[in-house]
PDB file of N, CA, C, O and CB in Angstrom:
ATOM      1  N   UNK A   1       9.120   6.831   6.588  1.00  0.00           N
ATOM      2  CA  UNK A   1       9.731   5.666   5.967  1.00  0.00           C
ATOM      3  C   UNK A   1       9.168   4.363   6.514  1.00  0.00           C
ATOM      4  O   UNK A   1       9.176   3.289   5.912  1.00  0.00           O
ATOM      5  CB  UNK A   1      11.226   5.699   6.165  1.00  0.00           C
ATOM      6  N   UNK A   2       8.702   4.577   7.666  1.00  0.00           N
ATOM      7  CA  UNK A   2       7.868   2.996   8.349  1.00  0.00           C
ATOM      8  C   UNK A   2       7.536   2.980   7.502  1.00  0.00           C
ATOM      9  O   UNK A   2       8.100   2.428   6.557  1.00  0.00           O
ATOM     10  CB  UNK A   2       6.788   2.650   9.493  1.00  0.00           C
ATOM     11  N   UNK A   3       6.319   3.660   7.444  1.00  0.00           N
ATOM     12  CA  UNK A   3       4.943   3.265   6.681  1.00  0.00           C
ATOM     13  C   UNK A   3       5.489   2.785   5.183  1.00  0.00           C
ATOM     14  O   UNK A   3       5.300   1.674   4.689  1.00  0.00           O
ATOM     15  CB  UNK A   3       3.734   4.743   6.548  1.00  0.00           C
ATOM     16  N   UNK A   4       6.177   3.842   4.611  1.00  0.00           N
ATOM     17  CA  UNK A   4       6.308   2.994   3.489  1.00  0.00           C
ATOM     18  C   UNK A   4       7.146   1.650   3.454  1.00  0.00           C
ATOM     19  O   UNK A   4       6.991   0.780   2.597  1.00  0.00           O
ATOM     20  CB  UNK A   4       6.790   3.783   2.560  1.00  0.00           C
ATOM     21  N   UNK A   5       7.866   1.607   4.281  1.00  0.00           N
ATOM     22  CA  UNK A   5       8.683  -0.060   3.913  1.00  0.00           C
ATOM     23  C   UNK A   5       7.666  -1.154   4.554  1.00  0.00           C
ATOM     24  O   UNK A   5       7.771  -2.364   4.349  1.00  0.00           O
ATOM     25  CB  UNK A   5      10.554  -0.328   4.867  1.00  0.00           C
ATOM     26  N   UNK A   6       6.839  -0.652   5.221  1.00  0.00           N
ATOM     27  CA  UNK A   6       5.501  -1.801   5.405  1.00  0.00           C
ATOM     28  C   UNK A   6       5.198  -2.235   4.686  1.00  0.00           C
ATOM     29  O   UNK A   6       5.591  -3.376   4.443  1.00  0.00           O
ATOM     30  CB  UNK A   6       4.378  -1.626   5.763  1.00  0.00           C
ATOM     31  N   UNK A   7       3.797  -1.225   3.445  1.00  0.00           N
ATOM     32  CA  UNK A   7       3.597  -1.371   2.798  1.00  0.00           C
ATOM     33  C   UNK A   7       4.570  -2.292   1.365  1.00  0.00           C
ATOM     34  O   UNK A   7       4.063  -3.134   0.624  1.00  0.00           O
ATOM     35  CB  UNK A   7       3.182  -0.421   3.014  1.00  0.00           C
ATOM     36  N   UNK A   8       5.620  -1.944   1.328  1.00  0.00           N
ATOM     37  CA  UNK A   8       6.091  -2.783   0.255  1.00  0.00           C
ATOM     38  C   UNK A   8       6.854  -4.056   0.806  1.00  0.00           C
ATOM     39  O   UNK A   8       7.277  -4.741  -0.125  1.00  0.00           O
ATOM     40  CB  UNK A   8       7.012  -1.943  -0.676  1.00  0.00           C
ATOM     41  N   UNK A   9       7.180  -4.621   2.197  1.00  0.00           N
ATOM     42  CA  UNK A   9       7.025  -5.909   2.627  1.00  0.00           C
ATOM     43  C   UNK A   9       5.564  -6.454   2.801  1.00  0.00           C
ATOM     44  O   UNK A   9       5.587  -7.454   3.518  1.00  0.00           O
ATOM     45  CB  UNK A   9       7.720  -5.996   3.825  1.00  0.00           C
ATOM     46  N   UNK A  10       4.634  -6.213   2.491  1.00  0.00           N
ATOM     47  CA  UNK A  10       3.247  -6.837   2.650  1.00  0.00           C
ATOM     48  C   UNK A  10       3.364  -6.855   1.430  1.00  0.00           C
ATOM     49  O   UNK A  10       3.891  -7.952   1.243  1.00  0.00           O
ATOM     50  CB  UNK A  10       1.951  -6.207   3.342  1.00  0.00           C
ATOM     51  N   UNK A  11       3.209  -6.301   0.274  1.00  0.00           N
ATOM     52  CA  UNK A  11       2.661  -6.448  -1.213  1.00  0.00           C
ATOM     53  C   UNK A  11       3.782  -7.416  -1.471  1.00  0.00           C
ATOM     54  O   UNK A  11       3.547  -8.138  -2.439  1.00  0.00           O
ATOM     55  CB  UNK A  11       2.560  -4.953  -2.324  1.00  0.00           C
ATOM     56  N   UNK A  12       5.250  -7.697  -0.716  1.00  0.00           N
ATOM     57  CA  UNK A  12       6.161  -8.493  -1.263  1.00  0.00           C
ATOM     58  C   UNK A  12       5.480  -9.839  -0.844  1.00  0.00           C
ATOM     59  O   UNK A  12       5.807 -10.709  -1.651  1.00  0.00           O
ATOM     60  CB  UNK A  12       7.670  -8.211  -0.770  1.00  0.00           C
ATOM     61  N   UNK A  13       4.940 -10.152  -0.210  1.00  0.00           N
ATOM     62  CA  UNK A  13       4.555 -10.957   0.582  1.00  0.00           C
ATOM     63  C   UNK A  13       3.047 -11.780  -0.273  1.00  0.00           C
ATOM     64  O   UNK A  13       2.665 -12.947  -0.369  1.00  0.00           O
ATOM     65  CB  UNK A  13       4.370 -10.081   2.016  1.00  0.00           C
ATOM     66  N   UNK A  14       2.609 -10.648  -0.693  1.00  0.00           N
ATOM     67  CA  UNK A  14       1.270 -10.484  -1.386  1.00  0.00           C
ATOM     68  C   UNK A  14       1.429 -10.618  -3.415  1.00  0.00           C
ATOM     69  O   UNK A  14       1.050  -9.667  -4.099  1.00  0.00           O
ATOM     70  CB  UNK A  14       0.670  -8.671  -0.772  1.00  0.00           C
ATOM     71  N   UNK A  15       1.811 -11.445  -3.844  1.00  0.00           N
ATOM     72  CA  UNK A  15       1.875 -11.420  -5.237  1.00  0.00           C
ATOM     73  C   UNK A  15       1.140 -11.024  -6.194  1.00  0.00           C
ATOM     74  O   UNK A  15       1.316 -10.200  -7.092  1.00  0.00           O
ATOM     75  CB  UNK A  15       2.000 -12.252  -5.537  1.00  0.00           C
ATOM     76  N   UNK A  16       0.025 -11.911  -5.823  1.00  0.00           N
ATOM     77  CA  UNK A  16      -1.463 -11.369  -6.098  1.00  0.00           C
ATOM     78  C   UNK A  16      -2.433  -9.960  -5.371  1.00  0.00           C
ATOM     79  O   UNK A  16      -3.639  -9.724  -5.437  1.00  0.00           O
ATOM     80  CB  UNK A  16      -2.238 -12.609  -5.731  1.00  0.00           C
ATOM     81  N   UNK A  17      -1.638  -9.432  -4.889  1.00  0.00           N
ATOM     82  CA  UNK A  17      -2.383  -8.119  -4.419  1.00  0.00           C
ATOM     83  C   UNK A  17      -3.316  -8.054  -3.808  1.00  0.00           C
ATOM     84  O   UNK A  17      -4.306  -8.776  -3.929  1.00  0.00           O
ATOM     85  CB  UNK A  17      -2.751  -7.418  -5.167  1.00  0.00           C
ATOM     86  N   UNK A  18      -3.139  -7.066  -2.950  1.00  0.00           N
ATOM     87  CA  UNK A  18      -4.362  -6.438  -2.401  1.00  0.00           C
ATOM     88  C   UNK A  18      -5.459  -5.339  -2.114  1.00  0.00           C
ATOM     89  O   UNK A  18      -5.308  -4.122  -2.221  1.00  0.00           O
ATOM     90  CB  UNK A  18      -4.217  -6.530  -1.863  1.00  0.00           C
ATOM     91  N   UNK A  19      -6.291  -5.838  -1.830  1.00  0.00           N
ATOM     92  CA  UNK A  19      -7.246  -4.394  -1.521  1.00  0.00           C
ATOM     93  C   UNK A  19      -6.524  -3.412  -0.926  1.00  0.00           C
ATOM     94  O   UNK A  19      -5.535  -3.641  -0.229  1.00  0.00           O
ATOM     95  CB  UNK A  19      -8.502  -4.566  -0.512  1.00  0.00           C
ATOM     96  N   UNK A  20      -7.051  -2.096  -1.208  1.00  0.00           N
ATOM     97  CA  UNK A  20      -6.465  -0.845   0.083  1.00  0.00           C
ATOM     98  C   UNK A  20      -6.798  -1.367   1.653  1.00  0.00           C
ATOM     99  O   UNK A  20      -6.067  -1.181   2.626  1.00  0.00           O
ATOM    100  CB  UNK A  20      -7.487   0.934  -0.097  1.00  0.00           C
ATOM    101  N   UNK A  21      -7.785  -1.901   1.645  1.00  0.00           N
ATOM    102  CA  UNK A  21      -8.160  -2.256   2.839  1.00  0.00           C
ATOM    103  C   UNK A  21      -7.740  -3.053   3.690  1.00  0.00           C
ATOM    104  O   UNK A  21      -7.617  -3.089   4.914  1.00  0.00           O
ATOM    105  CB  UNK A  21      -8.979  -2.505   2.795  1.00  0.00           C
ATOM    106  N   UNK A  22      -7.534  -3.711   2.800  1.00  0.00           N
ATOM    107  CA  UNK A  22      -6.680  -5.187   3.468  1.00  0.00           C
ATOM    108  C   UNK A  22      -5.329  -4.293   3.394  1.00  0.00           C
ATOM    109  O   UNK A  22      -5.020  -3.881   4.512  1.00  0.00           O
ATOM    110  CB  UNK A  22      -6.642  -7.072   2.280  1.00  0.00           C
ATOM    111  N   UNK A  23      -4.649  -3.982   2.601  1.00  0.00           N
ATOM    112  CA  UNK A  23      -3.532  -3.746   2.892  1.00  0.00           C
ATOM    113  C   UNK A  23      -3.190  -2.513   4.285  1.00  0.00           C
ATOM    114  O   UNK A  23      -2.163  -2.303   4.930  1.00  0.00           O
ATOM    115  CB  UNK A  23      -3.064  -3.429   1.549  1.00  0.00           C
ATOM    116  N   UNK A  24      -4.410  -1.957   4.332  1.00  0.00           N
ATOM    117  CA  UNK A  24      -4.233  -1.076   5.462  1.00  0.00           C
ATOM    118  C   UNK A  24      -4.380  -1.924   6.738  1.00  0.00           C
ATOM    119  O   UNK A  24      -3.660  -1.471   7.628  1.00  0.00           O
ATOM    120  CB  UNK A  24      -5.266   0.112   5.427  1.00  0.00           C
ATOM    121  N   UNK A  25      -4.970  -2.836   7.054  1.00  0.00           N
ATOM    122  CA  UNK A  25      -4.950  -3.825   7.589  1.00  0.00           C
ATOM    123  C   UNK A  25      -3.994  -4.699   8.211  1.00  0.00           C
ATOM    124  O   UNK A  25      -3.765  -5.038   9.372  1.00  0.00           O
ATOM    125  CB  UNK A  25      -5.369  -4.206   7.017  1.00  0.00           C
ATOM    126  N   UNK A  26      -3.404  -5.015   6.846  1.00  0.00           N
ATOM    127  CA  UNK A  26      -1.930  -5.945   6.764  1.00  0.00           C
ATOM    128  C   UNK A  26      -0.866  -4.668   7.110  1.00  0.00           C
ATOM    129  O   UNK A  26       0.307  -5.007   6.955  1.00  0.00           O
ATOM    130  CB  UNK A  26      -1.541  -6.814   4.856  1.00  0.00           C
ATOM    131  N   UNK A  27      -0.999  -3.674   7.421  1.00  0.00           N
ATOM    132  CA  UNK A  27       0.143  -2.889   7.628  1.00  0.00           C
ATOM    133  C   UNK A  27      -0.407  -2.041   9.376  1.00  0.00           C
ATOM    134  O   UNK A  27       0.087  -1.116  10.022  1.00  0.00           O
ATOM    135  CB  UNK A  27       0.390  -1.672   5.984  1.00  0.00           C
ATOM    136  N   UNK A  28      -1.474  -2.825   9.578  1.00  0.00           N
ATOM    137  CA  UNK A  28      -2.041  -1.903  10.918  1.00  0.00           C
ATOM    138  C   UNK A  28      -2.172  -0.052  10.800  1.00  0.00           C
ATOM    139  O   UNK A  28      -1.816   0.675  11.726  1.00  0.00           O
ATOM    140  CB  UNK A  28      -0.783  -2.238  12.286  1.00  0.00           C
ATOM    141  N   UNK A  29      -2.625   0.362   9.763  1.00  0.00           N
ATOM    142  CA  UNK A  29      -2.712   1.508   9.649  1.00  0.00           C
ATOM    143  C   UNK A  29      -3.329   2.303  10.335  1.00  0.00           C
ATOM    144  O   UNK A  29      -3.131   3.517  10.369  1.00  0.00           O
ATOM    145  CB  UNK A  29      -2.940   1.654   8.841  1.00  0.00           C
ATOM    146  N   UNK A  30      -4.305   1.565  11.075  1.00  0.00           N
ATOM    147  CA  UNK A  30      -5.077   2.498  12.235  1.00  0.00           C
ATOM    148  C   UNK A  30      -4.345   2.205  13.230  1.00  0.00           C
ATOM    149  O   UNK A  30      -5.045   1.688  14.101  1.00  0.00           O
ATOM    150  CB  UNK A  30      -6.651   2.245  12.622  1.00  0.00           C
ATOM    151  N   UNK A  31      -3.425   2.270  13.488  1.00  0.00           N
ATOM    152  CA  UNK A  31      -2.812   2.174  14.366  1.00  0.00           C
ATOM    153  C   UNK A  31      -2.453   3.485  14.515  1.00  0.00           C
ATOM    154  O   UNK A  31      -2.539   4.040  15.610  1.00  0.00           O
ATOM    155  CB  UNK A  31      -1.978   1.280  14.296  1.00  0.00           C
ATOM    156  N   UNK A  32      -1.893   4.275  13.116  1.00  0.00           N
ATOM    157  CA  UNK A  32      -0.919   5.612  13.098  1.00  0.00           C
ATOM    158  C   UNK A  32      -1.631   6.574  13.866  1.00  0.00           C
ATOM    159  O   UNK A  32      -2.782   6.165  14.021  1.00  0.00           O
ATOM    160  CB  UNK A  32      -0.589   6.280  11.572  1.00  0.00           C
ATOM    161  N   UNK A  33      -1.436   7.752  14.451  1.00  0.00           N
ATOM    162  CA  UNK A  33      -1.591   8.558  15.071  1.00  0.00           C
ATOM    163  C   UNK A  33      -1.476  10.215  14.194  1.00  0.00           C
ATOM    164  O   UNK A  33      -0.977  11.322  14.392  1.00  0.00           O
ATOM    165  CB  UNK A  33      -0.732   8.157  16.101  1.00  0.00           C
ATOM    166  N   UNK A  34      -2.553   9.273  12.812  1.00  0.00           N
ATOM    167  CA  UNK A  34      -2.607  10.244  11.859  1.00  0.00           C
ATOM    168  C   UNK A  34      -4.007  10.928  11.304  1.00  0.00           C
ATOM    169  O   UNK A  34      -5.107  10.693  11.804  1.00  0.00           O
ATOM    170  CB  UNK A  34      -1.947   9.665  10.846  1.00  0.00           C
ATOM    171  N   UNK A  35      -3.806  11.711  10.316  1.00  0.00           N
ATOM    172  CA  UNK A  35      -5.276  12.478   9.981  1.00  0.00           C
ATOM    173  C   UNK A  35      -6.009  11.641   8.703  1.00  0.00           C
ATOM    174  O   UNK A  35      -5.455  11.244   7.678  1.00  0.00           O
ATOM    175  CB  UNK A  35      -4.979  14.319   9.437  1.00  0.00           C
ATOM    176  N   UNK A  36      -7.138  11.528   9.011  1.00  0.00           N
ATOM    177  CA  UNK A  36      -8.100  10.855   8.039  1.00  0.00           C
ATOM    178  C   UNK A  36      -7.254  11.076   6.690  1.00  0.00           C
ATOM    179  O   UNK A  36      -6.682  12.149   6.498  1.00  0.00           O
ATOM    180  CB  UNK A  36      -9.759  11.588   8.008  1.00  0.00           C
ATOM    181  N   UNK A  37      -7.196  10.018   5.756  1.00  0.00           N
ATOM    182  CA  UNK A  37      -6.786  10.278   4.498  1.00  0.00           C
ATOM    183  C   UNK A  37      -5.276  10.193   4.439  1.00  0.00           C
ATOM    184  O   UNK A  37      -4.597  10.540   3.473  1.00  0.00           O
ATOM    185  CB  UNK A  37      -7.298  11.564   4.064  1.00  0.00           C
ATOM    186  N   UNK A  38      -4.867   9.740   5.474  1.00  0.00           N
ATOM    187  CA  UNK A  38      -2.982   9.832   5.244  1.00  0.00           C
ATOM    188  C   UNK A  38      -2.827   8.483   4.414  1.00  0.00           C
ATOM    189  O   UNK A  38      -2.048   8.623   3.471  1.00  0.00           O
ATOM    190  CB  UNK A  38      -1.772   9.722   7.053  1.00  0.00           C
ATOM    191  N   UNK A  39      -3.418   7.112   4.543  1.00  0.00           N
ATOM    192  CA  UNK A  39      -2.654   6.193   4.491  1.00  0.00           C
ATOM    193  C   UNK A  39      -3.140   5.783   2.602  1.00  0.00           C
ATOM    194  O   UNK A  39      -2.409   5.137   1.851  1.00  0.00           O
ATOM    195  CB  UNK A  39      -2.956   5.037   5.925  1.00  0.00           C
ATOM    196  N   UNK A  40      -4.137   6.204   2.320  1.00  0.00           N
ATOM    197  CA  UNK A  40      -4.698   6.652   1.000  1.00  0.00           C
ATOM    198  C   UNK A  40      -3.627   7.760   0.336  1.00  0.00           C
ATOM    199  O   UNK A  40      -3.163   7.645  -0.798  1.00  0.00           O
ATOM    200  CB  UNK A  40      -6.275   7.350   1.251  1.00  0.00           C
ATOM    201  N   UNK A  41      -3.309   8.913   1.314  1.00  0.00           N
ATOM    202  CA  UNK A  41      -2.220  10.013  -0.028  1.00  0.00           C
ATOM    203  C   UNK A  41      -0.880   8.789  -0.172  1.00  0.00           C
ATOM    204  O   UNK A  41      -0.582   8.304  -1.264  1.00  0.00           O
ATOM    205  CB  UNK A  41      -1.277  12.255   0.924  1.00  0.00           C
ATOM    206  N   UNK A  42      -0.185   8.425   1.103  1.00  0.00           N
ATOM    207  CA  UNK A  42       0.527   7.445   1.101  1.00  0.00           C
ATOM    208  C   UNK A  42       0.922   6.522  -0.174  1.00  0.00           C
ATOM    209  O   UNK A  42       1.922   6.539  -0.891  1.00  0.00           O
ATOM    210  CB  UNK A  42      -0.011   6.858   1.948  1.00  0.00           C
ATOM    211  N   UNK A  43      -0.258   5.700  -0.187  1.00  0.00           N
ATOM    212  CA  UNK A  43      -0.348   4.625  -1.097  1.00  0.00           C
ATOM    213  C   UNK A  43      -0.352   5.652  -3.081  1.00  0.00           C
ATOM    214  O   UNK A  43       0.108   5.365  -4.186  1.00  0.00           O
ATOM    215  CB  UNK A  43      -2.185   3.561  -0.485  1.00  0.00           C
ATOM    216  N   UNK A  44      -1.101   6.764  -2.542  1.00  0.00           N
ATOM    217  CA  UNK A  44      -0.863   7.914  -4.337  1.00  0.00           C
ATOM    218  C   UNK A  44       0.521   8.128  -4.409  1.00  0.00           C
ATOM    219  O   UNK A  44       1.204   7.846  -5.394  1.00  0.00           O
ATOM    220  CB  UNK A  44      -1.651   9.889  -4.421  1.00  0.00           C
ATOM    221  N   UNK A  45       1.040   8.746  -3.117  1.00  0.00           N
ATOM    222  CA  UNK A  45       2.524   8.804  -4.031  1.00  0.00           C
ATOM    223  C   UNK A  45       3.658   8.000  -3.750  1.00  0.00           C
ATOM    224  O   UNK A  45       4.848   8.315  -3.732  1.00  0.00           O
ATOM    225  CB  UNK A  45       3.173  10.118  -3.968  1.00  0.00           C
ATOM    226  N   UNK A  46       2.978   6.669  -3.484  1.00  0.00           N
ATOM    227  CA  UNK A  46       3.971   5.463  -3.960  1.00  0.00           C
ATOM    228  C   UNK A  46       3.575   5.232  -5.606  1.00  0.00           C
ATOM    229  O   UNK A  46       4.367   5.260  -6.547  1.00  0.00           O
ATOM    230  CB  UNK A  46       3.658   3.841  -2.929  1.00  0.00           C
ATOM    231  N   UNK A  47       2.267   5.021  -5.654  1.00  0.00           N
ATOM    232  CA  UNK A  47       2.098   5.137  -6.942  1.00  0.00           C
ATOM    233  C   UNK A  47       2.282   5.688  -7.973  1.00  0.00           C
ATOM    234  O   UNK A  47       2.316   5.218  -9.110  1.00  0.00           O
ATOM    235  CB  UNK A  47       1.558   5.145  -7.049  1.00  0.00           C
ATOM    236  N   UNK A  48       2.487   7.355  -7.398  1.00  0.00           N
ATOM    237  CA  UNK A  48       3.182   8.103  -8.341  1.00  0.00           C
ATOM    238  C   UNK A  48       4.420   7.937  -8.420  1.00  0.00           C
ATOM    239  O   UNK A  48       4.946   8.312  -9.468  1.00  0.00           O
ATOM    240  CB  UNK A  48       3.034   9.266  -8.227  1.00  0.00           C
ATOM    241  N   UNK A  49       5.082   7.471  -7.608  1.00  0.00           N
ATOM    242  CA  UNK A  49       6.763   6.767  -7.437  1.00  0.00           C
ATOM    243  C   UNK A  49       7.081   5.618  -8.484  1.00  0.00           C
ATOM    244  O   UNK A  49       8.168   5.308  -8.972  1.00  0.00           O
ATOM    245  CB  UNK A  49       7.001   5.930  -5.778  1.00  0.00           C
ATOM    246  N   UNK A  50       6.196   5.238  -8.629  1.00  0.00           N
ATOM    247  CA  UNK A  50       6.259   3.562  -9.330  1.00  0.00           C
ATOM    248  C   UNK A  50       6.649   2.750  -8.406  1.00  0.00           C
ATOM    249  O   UNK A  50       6.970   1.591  -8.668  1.00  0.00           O
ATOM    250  CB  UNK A  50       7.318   3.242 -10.578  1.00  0.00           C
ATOM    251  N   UNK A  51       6.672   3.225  -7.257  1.00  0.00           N
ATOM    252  CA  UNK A  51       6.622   1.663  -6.206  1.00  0.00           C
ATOM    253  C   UNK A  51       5.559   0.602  -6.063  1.00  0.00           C
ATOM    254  O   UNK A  51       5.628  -0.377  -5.320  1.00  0.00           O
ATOM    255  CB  UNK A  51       6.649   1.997  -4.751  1.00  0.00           C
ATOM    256  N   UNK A  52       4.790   0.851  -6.687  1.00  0.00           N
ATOM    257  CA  UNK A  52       3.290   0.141  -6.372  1.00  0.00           C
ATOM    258  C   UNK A  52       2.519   0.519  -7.924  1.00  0.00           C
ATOM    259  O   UNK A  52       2.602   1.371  -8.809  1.00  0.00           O
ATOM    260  CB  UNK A  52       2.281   1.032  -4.705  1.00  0.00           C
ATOM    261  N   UNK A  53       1.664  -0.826  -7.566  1.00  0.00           N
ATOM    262  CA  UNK A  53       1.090  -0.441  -9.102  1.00  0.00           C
ATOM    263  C   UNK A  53      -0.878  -1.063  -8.679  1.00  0.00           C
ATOM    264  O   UNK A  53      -1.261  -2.028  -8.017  1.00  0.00           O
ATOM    265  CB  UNK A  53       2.290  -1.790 -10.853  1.00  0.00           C
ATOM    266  N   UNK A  54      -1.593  -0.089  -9.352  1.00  0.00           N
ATOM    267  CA  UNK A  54      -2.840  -1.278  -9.086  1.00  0.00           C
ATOM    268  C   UNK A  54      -3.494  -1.603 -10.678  1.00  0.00           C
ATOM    269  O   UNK A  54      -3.399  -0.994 -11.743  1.00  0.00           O
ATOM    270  CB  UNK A  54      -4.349  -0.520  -7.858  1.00  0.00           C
ATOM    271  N   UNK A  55      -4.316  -3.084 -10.205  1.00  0.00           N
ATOM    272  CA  UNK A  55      -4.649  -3.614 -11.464  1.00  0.00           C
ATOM    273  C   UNK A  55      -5.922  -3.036 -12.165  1.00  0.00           C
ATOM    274  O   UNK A  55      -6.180  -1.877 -12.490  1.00  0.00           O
ATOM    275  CB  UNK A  55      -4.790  -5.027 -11.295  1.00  0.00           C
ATOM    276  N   UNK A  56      -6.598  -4.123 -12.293  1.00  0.00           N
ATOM    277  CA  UNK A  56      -7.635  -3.490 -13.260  1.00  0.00           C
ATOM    278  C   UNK A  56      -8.964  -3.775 -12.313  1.00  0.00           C
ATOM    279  O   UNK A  56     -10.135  -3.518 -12.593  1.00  0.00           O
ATOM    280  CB  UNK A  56      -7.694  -4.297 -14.984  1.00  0.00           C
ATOM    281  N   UNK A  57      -8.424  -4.396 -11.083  1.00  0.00           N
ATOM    282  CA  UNK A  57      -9.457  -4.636  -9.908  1.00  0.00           C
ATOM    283  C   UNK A  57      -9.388  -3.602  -9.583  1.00  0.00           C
ATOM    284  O   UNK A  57     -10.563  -3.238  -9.533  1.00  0.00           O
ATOM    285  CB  UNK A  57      -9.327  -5.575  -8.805  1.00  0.00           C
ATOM    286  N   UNK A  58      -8.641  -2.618  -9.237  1.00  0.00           N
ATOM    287  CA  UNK A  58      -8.163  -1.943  -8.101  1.00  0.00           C
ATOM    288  C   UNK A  58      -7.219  -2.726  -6.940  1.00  0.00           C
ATOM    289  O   UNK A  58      -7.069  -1.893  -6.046  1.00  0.00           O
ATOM    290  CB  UNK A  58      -9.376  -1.437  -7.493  1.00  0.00           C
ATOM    291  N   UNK A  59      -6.561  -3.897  -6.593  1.00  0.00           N
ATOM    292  CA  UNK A  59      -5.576  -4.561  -5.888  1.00  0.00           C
ATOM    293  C   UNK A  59      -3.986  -3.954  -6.044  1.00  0.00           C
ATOM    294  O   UNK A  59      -3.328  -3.561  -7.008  1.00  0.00           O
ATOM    295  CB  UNK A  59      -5.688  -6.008  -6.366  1.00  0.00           C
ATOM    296  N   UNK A  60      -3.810  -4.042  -5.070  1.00  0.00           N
ATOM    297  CA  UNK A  60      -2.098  -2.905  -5.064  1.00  0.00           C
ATOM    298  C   UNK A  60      -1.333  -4.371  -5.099  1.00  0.00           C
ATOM    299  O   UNK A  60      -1.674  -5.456  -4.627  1.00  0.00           O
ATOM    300  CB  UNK A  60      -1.522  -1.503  -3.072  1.00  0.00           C
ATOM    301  N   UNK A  61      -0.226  -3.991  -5.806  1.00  0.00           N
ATOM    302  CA  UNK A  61       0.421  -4.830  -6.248  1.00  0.00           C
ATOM    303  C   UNK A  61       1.959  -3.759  -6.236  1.00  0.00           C
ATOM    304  O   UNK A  61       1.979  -2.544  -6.437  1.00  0.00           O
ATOM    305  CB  UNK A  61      -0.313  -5.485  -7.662  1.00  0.00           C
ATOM    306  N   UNK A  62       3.481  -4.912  -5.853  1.00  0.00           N
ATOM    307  CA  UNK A  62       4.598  -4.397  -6.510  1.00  0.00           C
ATOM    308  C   UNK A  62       4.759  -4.291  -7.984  1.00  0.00           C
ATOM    309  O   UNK A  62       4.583  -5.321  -8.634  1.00  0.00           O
ATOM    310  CB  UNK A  62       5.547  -5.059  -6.107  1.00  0.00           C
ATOM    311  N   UNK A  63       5.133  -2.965  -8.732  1.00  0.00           N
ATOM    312  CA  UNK A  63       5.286  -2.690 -10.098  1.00  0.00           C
ATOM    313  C   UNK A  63       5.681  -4.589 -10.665  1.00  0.00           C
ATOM    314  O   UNK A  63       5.681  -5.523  -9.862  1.00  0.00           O
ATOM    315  CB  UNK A  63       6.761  -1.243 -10.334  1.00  0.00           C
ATOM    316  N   UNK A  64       5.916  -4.710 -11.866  1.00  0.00           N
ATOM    317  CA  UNK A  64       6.692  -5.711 -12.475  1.00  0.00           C
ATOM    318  C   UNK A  64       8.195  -5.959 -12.283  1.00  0.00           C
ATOM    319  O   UNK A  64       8.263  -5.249 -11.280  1.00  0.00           O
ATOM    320  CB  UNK A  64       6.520  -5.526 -13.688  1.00  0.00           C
ATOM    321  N   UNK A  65       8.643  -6.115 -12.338  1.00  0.00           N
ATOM    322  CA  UNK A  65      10.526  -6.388 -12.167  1.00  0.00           C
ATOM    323  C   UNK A  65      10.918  -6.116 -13.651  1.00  0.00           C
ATOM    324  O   UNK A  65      12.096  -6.188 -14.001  1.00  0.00           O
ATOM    325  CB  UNK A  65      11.174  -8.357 -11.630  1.00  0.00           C
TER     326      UNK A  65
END
């Protein structure tokens, strides 16, 4: 649950969206004490959640209201 309420106080924060990168960044993801590829499945099944949405850049963004 960290990880995910990070992620969606940074994109709240972030209107205009961001890269995966940056957002892994903005959430200190190397920080976790996890296996290659966690913070990427992460961000899929928020997306598959509809918590997160990305554009037509690729920038993660909160869904619409």
């Amino acid at each position: 649950r960290r990880w995910r309420g990070a992620v969606v106080r940074v994109l709240a924060a972030h209107p205009d969206g961001l890269a995966e990168a940056e957002l892994a960044a903005a959430v200190d993801a190397a920080a976790a004490d996890r296996p290659d590829g966690w913070f990427t499945a992460l961000l899929h099944r928020l997306e598959t959640e509809g918590l997160l949405a990305r554009d037509g850049e690729g920038r993660l963004h909160l869904p619409p209201a």
